[in-house]
C-alpha positions in Angstrom: 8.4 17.7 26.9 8.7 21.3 25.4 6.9 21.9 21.7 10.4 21.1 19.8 10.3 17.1 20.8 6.3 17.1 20.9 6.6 17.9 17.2 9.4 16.1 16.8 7.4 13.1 17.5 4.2 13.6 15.9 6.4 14.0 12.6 8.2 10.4 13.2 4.5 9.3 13.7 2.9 11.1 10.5 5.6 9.9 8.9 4.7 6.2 9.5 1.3 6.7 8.4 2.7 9.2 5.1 4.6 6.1 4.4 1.7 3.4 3.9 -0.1 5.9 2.2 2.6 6.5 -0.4 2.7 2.6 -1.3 -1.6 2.8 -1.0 -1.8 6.1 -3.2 1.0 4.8 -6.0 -1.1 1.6 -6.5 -4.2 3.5 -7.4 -2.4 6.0 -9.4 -0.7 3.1 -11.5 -4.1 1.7 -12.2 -5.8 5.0 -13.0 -2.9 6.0 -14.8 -2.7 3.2 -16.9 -6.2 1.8 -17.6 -8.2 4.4 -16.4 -10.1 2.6 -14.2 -11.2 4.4 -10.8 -10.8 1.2 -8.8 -13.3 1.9 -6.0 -12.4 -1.6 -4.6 -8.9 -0.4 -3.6 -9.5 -0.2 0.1 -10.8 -3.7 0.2 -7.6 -5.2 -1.5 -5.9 -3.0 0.8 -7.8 -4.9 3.8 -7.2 -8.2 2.3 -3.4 -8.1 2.6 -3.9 -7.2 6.3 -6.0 -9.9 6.6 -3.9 -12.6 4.6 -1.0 -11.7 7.0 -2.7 -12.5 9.8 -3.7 -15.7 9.0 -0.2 -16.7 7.4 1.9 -15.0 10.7 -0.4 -17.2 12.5 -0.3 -20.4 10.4 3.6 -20.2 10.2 3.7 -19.7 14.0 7.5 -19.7 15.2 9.6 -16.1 16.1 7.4 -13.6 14.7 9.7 -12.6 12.3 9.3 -16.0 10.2 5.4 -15.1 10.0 6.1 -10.8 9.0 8.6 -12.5 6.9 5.9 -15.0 5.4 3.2 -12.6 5.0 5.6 -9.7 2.9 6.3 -12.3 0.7 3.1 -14.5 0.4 0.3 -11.7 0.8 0.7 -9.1 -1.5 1.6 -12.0 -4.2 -2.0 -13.7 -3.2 -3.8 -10.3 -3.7 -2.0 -9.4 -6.8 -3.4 -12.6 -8.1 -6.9 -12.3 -7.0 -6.8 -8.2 -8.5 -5.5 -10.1 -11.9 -8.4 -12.5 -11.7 -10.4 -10.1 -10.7 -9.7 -7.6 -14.1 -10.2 -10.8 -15.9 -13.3 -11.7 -15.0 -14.9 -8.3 -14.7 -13.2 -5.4 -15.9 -12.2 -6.9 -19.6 -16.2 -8.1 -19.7 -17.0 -4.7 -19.1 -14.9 -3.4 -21.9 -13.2 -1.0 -19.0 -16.3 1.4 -19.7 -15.9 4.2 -16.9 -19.4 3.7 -16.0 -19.6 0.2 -15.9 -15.9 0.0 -14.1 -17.0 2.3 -11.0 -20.5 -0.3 -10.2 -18.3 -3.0 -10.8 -15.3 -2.3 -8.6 -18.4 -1.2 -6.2 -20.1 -4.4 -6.5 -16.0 -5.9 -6.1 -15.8 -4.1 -3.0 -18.7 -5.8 -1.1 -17.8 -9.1 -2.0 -14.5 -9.2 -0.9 -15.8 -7.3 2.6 -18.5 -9.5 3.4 -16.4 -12.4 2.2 -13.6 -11.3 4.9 -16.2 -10.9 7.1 -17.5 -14.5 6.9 -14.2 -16.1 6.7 -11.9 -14.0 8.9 -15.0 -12.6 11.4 -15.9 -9.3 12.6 -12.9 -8.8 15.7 -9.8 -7.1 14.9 -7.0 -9.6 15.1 -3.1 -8.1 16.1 0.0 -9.1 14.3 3.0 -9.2 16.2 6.2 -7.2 15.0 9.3 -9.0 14.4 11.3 -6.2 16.2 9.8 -3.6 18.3 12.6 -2.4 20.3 12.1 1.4 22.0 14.9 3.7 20.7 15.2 6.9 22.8 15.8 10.2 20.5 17.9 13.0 21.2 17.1 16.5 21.4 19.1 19.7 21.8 18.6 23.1 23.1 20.8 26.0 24.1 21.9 26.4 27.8 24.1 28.1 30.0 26.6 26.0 29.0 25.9 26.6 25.3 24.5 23.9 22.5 23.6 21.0 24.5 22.1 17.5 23.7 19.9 15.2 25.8 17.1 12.8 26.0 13.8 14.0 26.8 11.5 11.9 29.1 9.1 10.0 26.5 10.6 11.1 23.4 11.1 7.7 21.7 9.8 5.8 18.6 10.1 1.7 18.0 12.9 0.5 15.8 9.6 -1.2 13.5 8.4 2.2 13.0 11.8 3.3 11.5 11.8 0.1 9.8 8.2 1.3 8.1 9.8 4.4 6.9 12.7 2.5 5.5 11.0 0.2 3.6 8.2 2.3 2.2 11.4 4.2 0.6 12.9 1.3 -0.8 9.6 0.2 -2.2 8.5 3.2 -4.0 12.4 3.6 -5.6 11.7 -0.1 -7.1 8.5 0.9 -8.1 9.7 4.4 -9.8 12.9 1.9 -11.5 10.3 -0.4 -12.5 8.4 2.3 -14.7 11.5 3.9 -16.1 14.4 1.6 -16.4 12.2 -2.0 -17.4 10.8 -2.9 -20.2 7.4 -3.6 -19.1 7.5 0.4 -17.1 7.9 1.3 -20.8 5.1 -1.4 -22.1 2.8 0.2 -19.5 3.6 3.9 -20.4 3.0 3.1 -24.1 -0.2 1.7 -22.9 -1.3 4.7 -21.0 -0.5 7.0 -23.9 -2.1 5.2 -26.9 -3.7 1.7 -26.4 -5.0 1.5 -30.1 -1.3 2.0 -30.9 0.3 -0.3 -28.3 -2.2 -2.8 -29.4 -1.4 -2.6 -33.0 2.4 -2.8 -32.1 1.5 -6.3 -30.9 1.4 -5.5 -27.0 -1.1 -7.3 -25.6 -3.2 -5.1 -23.7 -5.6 -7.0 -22.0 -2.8 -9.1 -20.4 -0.6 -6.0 -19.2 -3.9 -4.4 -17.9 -4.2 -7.4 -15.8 -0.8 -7.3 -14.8 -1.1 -3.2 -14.1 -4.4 -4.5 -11.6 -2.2 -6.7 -10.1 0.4 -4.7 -9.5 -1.9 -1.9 -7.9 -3.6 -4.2 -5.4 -0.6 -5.7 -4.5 1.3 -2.3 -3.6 -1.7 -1.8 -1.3 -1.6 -4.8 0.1 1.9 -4.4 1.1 1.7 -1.1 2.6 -1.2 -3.2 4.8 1.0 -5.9 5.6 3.9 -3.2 6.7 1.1 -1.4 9.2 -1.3 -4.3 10.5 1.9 -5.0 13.5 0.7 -1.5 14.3 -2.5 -1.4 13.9 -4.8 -4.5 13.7 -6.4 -6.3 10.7 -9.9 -6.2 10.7 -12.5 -6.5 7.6 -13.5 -2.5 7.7 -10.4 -1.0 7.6 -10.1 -0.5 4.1 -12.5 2.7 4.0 -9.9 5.0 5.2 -7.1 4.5 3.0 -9.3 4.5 -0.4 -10.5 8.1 1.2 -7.2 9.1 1.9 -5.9 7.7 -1.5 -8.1 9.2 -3.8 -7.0 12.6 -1.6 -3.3 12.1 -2.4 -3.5 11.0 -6.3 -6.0 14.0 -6.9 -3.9 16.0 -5.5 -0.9 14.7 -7.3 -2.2 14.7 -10.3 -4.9 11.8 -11.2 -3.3 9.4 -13.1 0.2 11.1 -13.7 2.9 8.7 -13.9 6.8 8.8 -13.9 8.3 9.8 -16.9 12.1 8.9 -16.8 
């Protein structure tokens, strides 16, 4: 292949990986944004919904599809619960003191690793797809016989990839509805603004920062569930997408959220 499909395909590929990161980076954001905790333990709930779909596409068994199917809708639901608890137990005892919130969330981090690590073991496990058919890609070029398309050898990308893509778009519009057109988007932007306030309007903060948690681990866990059929689930893979994470909200503007 010439540079044109080379390129071609390493954007179709960075674009897969853009895509996770989008649904990772929007879940930390959301937390930051709204409680102003730096959630260190990210990654790991990140890692948890890659590991909760393996053992549910497993346990369902069947056409892979039933067990990707299974694991969207079951995994990030489990690790939004365990975040929730999690804020409950920890973060609210804290009094969400930056300080105290950054050992804690460290102190959360190993215990949900080495937890994985005991109950899921230290080998990377595969998830199969439910579709994973190759789809050749055109590419064009100007010949003798003027514009011309054809279909370089090796230029391809799976229909799951696409599907990646796809739904990481779909995701992130609910998620941007969710903050501007709902009620609780508009309960969790009052929150960021003024808690004292919200708290005196009679929103129950403590509650919605347990929901906001929730919703932030269970965004990453999605965006894990979505990737592990491409990569594999194992208990240290969370490290590289709370790197890259923190990269992308910094950049983006730490803690910014959508304003309608």
């Amino acid at each position: 292949m010439e540079f044109g499909p080379h390129l071609f395909l390493a954007s179709l590929e960075g674009a897969v990986t853009a895509a996770i990161l989008a649904m990772t980076a929007m879940g930390l954001s959301i937390v930051f944004g709204v409680m102003r905790v730096v959630n260190v333990a990210h990654g790991e709930f990140f890692m948890l919904g890659a590991v909760f779909a393996w053992f549910i596409s497993t346990s369902l068994g069947g056409h892979p599809a039933i067990g990707f199917v299974g694991a969207l809708l079951i995994a990030p639901l489990l690790v939004g619960v365990l975040a929730a608890a999690a804020d409950r137990l920890i973060l609210q005892r804290v009094n969400y003191n930056p300080e105290r919130t950054i050992v804690a969330t460290i102190g959360l981090l190993y215990i949900i690793q080495q937890s994985a690590l005991m109950g899921f073991g230290p080998d990377a496990r595969p998830v199969d797809p439910p579709f994973n058919q190759r789809i050749a890609l055109p590419w064009f070029e100007w010949g003798e016989n003027g514009f011309e398309i054809f279909y370089p050898w090796g230029l391809s990308v799976t229909s799951y990839k696409l599907f990646v893509i796809f739904a990481a778009v779909v995701i992130l519009t609910g998620i941007w509805l969710l903050m501007t057109r709902t009620k609780f988007g508009l309960i969790m932007r009052a929150t960021q603004q003024d808690r004292d306030m919200a708290q005196a309007f009679g929103v129950p903060v403590d509650r919605v920062f347990a929901y906001v948690f929730g919703l932030g681990a269970g965004l990453a866990a999605v965006g894990a569930v979505l990737i592990v059929p491409v990569q594999q689930a194992h208990y240290l893979m969370g490290h590289d997408p709370l790197l890259l994470s923190f990269i992308v909200v910094i950049i983006g503007g730490l803690g910014s959220l959508l304003e309608p």
